[in-house]
N, C-alpha and C positions, 0 to 999 in steps of 0.2 A: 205129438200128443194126439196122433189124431185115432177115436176108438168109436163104434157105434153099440147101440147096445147089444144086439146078438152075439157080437164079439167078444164083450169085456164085460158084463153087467158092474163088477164092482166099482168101475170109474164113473159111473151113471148113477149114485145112492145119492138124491137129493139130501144138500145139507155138509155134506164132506166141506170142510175148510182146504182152503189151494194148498199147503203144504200138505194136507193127507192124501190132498188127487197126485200132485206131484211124487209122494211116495209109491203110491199102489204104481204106477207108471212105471217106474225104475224098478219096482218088482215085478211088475212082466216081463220088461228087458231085460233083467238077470235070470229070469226063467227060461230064455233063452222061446220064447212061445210069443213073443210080437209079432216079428215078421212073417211067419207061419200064420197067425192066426190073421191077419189083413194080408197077408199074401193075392196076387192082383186077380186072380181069379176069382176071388172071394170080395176083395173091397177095390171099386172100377175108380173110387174118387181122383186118384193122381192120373190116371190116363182121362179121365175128365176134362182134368184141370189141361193134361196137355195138349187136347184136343183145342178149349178155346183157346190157348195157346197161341197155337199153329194160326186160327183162326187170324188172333191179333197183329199177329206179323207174320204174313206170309211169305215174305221174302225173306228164305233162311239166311241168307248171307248178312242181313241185318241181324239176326238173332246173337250173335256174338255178344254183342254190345248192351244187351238188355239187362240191367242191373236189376236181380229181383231179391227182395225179402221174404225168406219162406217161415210163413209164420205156424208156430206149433209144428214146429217139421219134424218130428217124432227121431225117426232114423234117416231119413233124408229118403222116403219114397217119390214126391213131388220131383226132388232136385234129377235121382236118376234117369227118371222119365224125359224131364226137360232136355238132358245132357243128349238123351237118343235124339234132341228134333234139333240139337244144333245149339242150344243154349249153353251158354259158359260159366255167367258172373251169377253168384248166389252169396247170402249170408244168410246164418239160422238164428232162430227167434225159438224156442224150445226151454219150458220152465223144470221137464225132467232128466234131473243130471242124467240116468243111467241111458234113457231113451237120446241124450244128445250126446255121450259119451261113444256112442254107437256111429251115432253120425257125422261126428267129428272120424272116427278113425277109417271111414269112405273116403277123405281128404278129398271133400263137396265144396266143401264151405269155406271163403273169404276170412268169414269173421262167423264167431258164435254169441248170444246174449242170450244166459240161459237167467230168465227173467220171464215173469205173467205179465198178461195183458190186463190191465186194472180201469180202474178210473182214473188214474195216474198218468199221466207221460210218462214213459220211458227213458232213457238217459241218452235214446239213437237220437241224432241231427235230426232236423227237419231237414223236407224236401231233399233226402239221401236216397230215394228211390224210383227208379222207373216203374215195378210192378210190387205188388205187394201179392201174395196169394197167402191164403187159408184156407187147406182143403182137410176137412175134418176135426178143425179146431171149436166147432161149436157145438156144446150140448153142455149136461149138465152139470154145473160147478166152474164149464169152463169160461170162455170167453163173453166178459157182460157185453149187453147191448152199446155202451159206451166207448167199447173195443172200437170202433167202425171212426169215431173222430179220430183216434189216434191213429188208425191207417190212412187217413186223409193227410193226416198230418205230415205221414212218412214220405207219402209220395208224393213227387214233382208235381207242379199241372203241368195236366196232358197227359201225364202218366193213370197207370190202371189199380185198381180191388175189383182180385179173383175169387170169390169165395165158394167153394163147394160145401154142401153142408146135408146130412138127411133131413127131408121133407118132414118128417112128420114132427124133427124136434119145433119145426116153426108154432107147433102146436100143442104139445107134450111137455115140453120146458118152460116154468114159467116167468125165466125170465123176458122167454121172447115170443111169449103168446100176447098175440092184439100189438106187441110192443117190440120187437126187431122188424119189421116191416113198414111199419109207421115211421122207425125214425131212418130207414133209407127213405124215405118220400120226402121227409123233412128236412133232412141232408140237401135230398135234391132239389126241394124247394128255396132253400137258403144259400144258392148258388155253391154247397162247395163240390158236389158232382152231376154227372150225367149218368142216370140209367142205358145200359148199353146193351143188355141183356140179362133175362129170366127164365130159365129155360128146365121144364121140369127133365127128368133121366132117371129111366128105370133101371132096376137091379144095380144101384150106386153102390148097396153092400145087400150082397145077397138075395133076396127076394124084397129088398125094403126101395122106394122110391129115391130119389135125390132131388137139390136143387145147385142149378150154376146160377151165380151173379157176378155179374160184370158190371163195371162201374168205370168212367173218364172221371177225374180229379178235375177240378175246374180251380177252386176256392174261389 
């Protein structure tokens, strides 16, 4: 699900209810104009993500083993990237049938849960993951601020949240103006993670800014 605005303006119309974002989404993937339009040239986020990656575990011979949750994994951009540095174990987290329908038939993924991220749990286990990443699953409509407990939830301590995201929605969305940065502080204040990195990254999509965060799971 991952889109930024230059890309998609219509998944970005403040106010859309999740079943109508989840539609317009499966109608770009049946337009056959997704992967095209975030084609890597264009949207750097998954080679982002695998860059801090590589970062996290350097020794690829351990990469095998890393069981990750790819959250809002569109068509499994993230997953392929990962697969070039040696990564194996993946399941997907993606609430638009057409866009995971896609990434299902890459035969990526372990397991599929095509399901939003809410104020709700989810029906996945706790502590069923070593990494969770989310690289373009936030902006408008998408993924609330509240989203960030339930990836604690997912993953193990010790284990990581990856999240790539554009800069400037920190700012421009409001669900997460003054109010997704405060509550990683507050997360991290309430012992259930550790800041590990913030790291801002230019041309993430296109001429537009990015941000990586990285996070150790404590609870």
């Amino acid at each position: 699900m991952a889109s930024e605005p230059a890309s998609n303006p219509f998944t970005h119309i403040p106010g859309l209810s999740k079943e109508e974002l989840a539609r317009r989404y499966t109608q770009w993937a049946e337009q056959q104009k997704y992967e095209y339009d975030l084609r890597e040239e264009v949207y750097k986020g998954p080679a982002i993500v695998a860059d801090v990656m590589i970062n996290l575990f350097p020794e690829e011979k351990s990469r095998k083993d890393i069981y990750i949750l790819d959250v809002a994994a569109g068509t499994g951009f993230v997953a392929d990237k990962l697969i070039q540095e040696g990564f194996e174990k993946f399941d997907a987290l993606e609430p638009s049938e057409g866009l995971l329908n896609l990434a299902i038939s890459k035969g990526i993924y372990s397991k599929t849960f095509q399901t939003f991220i809410t104020d709700t749990p989810t029906d996945i286990e706790s502590d069923s993951y070593d990494v969770v990443i989310v690289c373009g699953g936030f902006g408008e409509n998408h993924i609330p601020c509240s989203g960030l407990d339930e990836f604690i939830r997912l993953v193990k301590p010790g284990g990581h949240v990856v999240i790539a995201m554009s800069e400037t929605f920190l700012t421009s969305v409001l669900e997460y103006k003054d109010r997704l940065e405060p509550r990683m502080k507050r997360l991290e204040e309430e012992g259930k993670w550790v800041s590990i990195r913030r790291t801002i990254v230019p041309r993430y999509f296109d001429v537009y800014s990015g941000v990586a965060f990285v996070f150790q799971v404590s609870k």
